[in-house]
N, C-alpha and C positions, 0 to 999 in steps of 0.2 A: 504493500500500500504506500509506505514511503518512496518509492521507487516512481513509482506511477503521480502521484503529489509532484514527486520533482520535476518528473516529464513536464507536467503539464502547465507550471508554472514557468519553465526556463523556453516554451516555446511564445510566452506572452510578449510579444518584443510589441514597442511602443511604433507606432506605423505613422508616419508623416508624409503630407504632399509638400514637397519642393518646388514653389511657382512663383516666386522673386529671385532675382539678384542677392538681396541681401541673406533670402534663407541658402541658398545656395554657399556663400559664404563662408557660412556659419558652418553647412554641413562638413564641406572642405579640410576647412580647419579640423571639425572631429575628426574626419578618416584620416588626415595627417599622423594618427598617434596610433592608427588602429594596427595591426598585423596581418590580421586576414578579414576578409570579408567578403559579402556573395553577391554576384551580379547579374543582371537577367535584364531582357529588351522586351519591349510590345511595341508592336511596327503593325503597318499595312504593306504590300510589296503586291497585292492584286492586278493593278493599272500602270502602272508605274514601273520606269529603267533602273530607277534608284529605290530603294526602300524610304517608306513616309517613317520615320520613327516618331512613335508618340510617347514611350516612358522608358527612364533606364530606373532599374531598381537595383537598390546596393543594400545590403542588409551586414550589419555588426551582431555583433551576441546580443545587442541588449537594444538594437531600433532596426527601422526598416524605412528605408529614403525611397521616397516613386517621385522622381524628379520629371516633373512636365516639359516634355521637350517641346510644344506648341508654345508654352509662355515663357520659356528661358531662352535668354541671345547669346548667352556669355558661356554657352557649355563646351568652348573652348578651353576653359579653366580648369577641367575635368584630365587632362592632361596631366597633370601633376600627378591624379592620384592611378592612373590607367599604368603609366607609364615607370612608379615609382617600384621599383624592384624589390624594395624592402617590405612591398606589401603584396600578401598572395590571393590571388581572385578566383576565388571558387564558381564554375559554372555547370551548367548540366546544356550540354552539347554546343560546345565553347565557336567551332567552327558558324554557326551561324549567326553568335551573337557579334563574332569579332567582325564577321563580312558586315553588318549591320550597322556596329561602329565606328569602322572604317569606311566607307563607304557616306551613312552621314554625316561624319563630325570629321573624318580622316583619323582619328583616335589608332592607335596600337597598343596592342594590351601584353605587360610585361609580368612573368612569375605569374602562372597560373596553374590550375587543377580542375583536371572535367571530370568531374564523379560518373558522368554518364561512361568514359574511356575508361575509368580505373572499376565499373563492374562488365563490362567486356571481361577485361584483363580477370577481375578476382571470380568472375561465374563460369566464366570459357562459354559463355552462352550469346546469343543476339542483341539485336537493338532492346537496348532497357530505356523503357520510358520513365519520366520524371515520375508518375505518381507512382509507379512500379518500383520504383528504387525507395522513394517513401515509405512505400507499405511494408517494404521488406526491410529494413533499419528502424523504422520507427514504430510499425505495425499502427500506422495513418492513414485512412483515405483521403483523398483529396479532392475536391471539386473542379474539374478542365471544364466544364459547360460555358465557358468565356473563353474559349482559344479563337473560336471565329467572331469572336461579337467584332463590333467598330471603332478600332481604337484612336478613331480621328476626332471622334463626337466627343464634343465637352457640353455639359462639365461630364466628367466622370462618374459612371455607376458605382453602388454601393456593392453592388457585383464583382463588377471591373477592380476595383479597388483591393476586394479580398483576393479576389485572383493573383491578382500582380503579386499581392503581398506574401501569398502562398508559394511562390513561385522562387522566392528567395529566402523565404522562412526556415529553411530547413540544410540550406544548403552547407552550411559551417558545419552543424550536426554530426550530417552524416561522412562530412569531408572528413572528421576526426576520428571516424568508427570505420570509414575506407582503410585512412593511414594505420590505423593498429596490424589491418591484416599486412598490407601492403608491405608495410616494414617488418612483422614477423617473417615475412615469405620473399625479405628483402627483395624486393619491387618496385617500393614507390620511386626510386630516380627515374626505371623504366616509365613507371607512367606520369611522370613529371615530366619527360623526354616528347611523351607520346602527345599529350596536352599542350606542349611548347607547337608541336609538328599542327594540330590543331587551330590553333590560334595564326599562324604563320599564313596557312592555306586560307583561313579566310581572311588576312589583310593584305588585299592587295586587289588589280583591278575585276571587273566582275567578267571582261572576258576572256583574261587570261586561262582558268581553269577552263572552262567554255570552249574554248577555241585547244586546248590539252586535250579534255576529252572524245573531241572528233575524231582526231589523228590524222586533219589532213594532209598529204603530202605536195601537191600540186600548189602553185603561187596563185593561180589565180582560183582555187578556192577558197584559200583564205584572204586574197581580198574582197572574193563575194561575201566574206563573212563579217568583215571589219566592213564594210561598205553598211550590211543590216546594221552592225552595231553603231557605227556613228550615225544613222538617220531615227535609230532607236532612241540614241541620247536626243536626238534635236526634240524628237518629238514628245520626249519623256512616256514612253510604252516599252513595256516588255517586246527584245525580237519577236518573239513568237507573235507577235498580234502585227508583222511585219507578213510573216511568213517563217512556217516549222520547219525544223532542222530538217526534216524526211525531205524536203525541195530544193535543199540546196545543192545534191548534184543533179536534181535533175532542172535547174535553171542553167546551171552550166553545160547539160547535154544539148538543150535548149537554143543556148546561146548558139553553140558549135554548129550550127544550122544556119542557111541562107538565110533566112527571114523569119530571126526569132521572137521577133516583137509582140506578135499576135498572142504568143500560145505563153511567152512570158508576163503578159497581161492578165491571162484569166488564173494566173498565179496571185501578182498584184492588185490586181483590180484598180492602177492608178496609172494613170499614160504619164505624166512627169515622174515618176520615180521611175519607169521602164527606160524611158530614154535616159536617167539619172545612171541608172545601173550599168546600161549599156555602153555606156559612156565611159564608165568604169572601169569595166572590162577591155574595152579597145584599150585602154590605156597599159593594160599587160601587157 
């Protein structure tokens, strides 16, 4: 019973919205002293080249920060503590938050640990989801029924809010009941190593990996690719709402034809971006 008392008191952390300048500040200054703490994103990436991020959440032992990225200008300042090596950031599937932070703010995130990689590593088992890793260290459910809401709409739900705050609630926790195995089964550098490789892949541009994964080998399919990608940025849309990967060598079979205009139209559906493209291509 004592045991259970303690749980249930040491997961009460005091939950704050961060949406000034000056509480931001303030927050700052605290994570300056802190050592480890837990970080998690809520974005949109639906419509969009870039991901909309609307909340970074940072959780300490004893609070939990859901910093409004719609009302804060200066989360430039955030630099300091991303980047401050002497503090470790605990994430549960690091690669996506880092693409997210990087990507919005240019942020890179120094000395981290993904609980999500280190129960890979301690189960020899698949993708572990966040409330699965919970339930199984803390014997917690948790509520995901907010993973798709809108996290563009303000003010924020009373929903929204638990969520987010859930979301980093736990992360220290279990990062410290990770490290017990980890280091009995002398590990955890491996998965400090693994977490670093993590965080690396997603900071940096969105089509680099993109354009890795294809494996094109021909020049001029990957400037039909860079060609999608910069008229993706202009437009601010995902490629894919350009045209899917499945069409891109058959735009270039396409091309390699007399008169590919016609048949590469009912691809694009836009007579200036056809002669844009083409245009492109002649230039190989």
């Amino acid at each position: 019973m004592f045991n259970k008392l303690k749980n249930f008191f040491s997961k009460k952390l005091k939950v704050s919205i961060i949406d000034s300048s000056h509480k931001l500040e303030e927050i700052l200054h605290e994570l300056s002293f802190e050592k480890v703490i837990g970080i998690d994103t809520e974005f949109d990436w639906r419509n969009s080249y870039y991901p909309n991020l609307s909340l970074i959440q940072i959780s300490t032992r004893k609070n939990i920060f859901l910093l409004d990225c719609l009302k804060l200008d200066n989360l430039n300042k955030l630099k300091f503590t991303f980047e401050n090596k002497d503090i470790l950031k605990i994430f549960h599937a690091s690669r996506s938050d880092a693409t997210v932070l990087f990507c919005s703010l240019g942020l890179k995130v120094f000395n981290s640990f993904d609980i999500q990689v280190a129960e890979k590593f301690i189960s020899k088992s698949d993708h572990k989801s966040y409330a699965k890793i919970v339930l199984k260290y803390l014997d917690l459910k948790i509520d995901k029924s907010e993973t798709n809401s809108n996290w563009l709409k303000r003010p924020i739900t009373v929903g929204q809010i638990n969520y987010a705050a859930n979301d980093v609630r736990f992360l220290i926790r279990i990062y410290e009941k990770q490290k017990k195995i980890l280091k009995k089964n002398d590990s955890y550098s491996i998965v400090k190593d693994l977490s670093k490789k993590e965080v690396i892949s997603g900071s940096q541009e969105l089509y680099i990996p993109r354009l890795k994964k294809l494996k094109f080998k021909e020049k001029m399919a990957k400037d039909l690719f860079m060609w999608r990608e910069k008229i993706a940025i202009e437009r601010n849309i995902p490629p894919s709402f350009l045209f899917k990967d499945k069409y891109l060598k058959k735009i270039l079979s396409i091309y390699k034809e007399s008169s590919p205009k016609k048949d590469i139209y009912n691809i694009l559906k836009n007579k200036e971006l056809v002669d844009d493209l083409i245009k492109t291509l002649d230039k190989c």
